[in-house]
N, C-alpha and C positions, 0 to 999 in steps of 0.2 A: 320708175324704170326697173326692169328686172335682167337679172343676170343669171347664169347655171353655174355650179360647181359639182365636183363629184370625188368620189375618190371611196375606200375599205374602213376610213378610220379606223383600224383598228386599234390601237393606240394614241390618242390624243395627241398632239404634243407643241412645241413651237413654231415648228416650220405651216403645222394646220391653224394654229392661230395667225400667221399671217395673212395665210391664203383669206382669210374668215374676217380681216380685219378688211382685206381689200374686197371683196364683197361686199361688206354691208355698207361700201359709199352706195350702193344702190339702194331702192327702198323694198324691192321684192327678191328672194333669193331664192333659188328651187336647187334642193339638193339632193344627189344620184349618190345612194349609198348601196353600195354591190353588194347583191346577196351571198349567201353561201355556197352556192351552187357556184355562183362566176368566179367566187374567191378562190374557191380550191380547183378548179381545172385552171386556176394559173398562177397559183403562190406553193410551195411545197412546205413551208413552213405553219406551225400551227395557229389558226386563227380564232378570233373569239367569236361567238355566234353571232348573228345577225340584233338578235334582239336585243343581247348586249351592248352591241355599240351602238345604236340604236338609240337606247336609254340614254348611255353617256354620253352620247353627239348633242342630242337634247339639253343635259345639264349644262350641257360646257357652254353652246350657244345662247342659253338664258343667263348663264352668269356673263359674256362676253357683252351680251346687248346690256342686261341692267334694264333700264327705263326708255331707253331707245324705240322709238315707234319704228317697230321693222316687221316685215313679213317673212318668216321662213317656210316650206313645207319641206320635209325628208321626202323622198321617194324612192322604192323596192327598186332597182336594177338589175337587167339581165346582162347587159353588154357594156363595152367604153363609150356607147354615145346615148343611154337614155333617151330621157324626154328631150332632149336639143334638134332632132330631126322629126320634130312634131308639133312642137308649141313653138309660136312668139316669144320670141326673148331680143336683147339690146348688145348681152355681152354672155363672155362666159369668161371665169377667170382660172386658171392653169399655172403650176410650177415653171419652171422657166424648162426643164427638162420633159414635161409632155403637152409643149407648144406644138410640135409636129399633130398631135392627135386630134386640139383644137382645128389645126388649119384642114385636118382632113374633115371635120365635122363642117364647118364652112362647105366645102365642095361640096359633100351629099346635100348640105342646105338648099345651095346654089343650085342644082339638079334636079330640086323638089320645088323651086322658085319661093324658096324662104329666104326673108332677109338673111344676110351675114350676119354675124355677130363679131362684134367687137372685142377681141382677143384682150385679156391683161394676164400678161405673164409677170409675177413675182419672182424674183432670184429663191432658189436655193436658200435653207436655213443650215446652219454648218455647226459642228460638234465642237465643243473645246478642244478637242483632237482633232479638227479641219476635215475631219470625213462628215459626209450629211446627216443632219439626226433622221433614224426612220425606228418606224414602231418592230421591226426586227431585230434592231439593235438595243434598245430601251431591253424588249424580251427577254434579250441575252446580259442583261446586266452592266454593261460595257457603258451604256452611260444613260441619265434621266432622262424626261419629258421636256427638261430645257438644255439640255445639250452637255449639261457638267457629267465628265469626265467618270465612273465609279472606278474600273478594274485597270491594272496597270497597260498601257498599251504595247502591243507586240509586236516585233518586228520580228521580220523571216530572211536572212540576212541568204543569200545565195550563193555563200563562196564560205572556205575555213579559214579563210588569209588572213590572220590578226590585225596587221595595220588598217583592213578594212572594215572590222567587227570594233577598232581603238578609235577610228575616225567618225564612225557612225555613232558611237557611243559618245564620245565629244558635241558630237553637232549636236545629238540626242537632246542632249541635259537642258541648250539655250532653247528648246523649246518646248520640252515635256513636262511634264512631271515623273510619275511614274513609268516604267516602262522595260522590259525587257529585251532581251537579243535572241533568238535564236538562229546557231548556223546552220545550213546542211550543204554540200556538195551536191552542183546542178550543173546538168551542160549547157553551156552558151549557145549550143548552137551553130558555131562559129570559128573559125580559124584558130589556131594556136594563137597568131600574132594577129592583129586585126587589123584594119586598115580605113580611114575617115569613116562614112557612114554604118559599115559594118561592127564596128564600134558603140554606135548607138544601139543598135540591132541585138548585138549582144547582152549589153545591158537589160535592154527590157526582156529578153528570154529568161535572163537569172531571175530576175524579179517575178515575172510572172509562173515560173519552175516552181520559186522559193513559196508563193504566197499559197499556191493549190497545196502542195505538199503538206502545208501544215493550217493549223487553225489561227492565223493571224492578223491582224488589220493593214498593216501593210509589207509586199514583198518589195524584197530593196535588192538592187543588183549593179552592183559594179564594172565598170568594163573599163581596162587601158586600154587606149590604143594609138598609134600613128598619125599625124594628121599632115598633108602635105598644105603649108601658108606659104604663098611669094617665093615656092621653089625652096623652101627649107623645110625639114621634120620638126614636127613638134609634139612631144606626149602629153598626152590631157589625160585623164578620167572622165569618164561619162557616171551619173548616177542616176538609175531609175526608179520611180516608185510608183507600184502599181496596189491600188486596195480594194480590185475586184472589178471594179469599173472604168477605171480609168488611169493611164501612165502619165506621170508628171515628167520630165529629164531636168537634169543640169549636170555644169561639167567642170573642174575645177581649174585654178590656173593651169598654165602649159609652159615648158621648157622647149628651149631647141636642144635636139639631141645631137652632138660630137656626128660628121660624114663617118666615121669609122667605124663606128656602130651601127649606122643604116647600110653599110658594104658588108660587114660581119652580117646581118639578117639572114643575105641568100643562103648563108650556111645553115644556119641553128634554126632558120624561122621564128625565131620565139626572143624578141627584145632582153627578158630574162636575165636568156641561157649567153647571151651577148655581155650584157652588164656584170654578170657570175666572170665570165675572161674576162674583163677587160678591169674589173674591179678585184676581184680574186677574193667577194663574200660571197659567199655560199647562200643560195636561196637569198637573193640581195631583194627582191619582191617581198619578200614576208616578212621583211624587218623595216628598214626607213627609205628603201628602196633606190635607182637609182639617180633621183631627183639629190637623196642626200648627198649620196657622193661627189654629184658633178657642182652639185653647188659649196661643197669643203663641210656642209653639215650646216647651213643657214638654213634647210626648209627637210622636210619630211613626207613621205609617199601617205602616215596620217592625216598630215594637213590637206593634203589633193585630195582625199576620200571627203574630210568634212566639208570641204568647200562645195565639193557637187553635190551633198546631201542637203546642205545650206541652200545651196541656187535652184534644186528641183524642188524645192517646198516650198518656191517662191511663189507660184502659182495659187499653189491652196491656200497658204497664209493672204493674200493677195483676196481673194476671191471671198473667202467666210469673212476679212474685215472689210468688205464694199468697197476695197482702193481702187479694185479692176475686176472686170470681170472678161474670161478665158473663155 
């Protein structure tokens, strides 16, 4: 039976060993390695020539079979569908994220009165830092061919609010290693004071503000805001995290907020500038906020930041160890 793959290899690495493992259950393999021509009208990053990887798809492949009676051929590429709308084949197997591309290679098959092929999409290979491994990243040094971790990982934090920069650096530790903070001032986008959904919304504005602004793996953005449950207010935190391609959220415990302070709002707009009178600290947000107060100082506007950086990385942690998949 034979099957199609394809892809730049330009960097080896583990996520192409799996694709390569799940392949050769078949006995013929035909592989679409895209020329240089294709590579550079659609990668902006630099790549390594054709004959190159070429050479090392070959070694890798030979050390991968060993003794295995298997068939492979390489084959020159000009487009994302090759020899798949031309020759016989059974399957073609695909990452889980350009399953779309298969199923459109189907259709022109289907059009040409070629069998289907039978789609195997692999999950995602995921980095010790829960971002994908890709041979762009390997490039830049950020981490190997099998996923470990080299340069400390960066975070682009979207706001100057200390208790948010203390929170994030807390949740930080229980899952990094390495890693830094950077703040800058971004706009949310968004209301002074926010309100349920808009809340979310703001979040990922900061996050993705924070991530473009700087050279970083992931943009993190925080957001308070209001949330009406069963006819009472409640302030949550929203935390976002965005690392170019995709926003994770979560949100930390919630409080009911005192009626007197959601009647104070009309005034000031701004929960705060509310909490500042009614509490009489100054900038009561930038220190333990007013979760400390109303609770006599059992909890801290720190802890509600690492709680939603903890619950939005639920997702990734989630997904790179196969519990679930998002």
């Amino acid at each position: 039976m034979k099957c199609f793959l394809g892809g730049t290899f330009n960097i080896i690495h583990k996520g192409h060993e799996k694709l390569f493992n799940a392949a050769f259950t078949f006995d013929e393999i035909v592989i679409g390695l895209t020329s240089d021509r294709f590579v550079s009208s659609k990668k902006t990053r630099i790549q390594i020539p054709y004959k190159i990887r070429k050479a090392n798809l070959e070694k890798f492949l030979f050390k991968l079979l060993k003794n295995k009676s298997k068939f492979f051929a390489i084959i020159k590429i000009e487009d994302e569908f090759g020899p798949t709308l031309s020759e016989d084949g059974d399957a073609i197997v695909v990452s889980s994220e350009t399953e779309s591309v298969a199923e459109e290679i189907n259709k022109k098959r289907v059009a040409k009165k070629l069998k289907p092929l039978n789609i195997i999409s692999v999950p995602i290979v995921y980095a010790q830092d829960y971002i994908k491994i890709s041979s762009s990243r390997i490039q830049q040094k950020k981490i190997d061919s099998n996923g470990k971790r080299i340069s400390a990982v960066i975070f682009s934090l979207g706001t100057l609010n200390p208790s948010k920069k203390q929170g994030l650096g807390k949740a930080a530790k229980k899952i990094f290693g390495k890693f830094r903070i950077k703040t800058l001032r971004v706009d949310s986008g968004i209301n002074e004071q926010p309100f349920d959904q808009e809340t979310v919304q703001g979040a990922e504005n900061r996050a993705k503000a924070a991530y473009y602004a700087t050279n970083a793996d992931f943009g993190i953005g925080f957001e308070s805001g209001i949330f009406n449950m069963a006819g009472r207010h409640h302030d949550i935190a929203i935390c976002a995290i965005f690392d170019g391609e995709k926003t994770t959220f979560g949100n930390s415990m919630g409080f009911q907020m005192p009626s007197q302070a959601i009647e104070l709002l009309s005034e000031h707009n701004d929960l705060g500038a509310v909490m500042e009178e009614l509490s009489g600290i100054n900038k009561i947000g930038y220190k333990k906020g007013a979760i400390h107060y109303l609770s006599a100082g059992l909890l801290s506007r720190q802890e509600m930041n690492e709680q939603a950086f903890l619950c939005a990385m639920i997702p990734r942690i989630s997904e790179a160890k196969g519990i679930f998949r998002y």
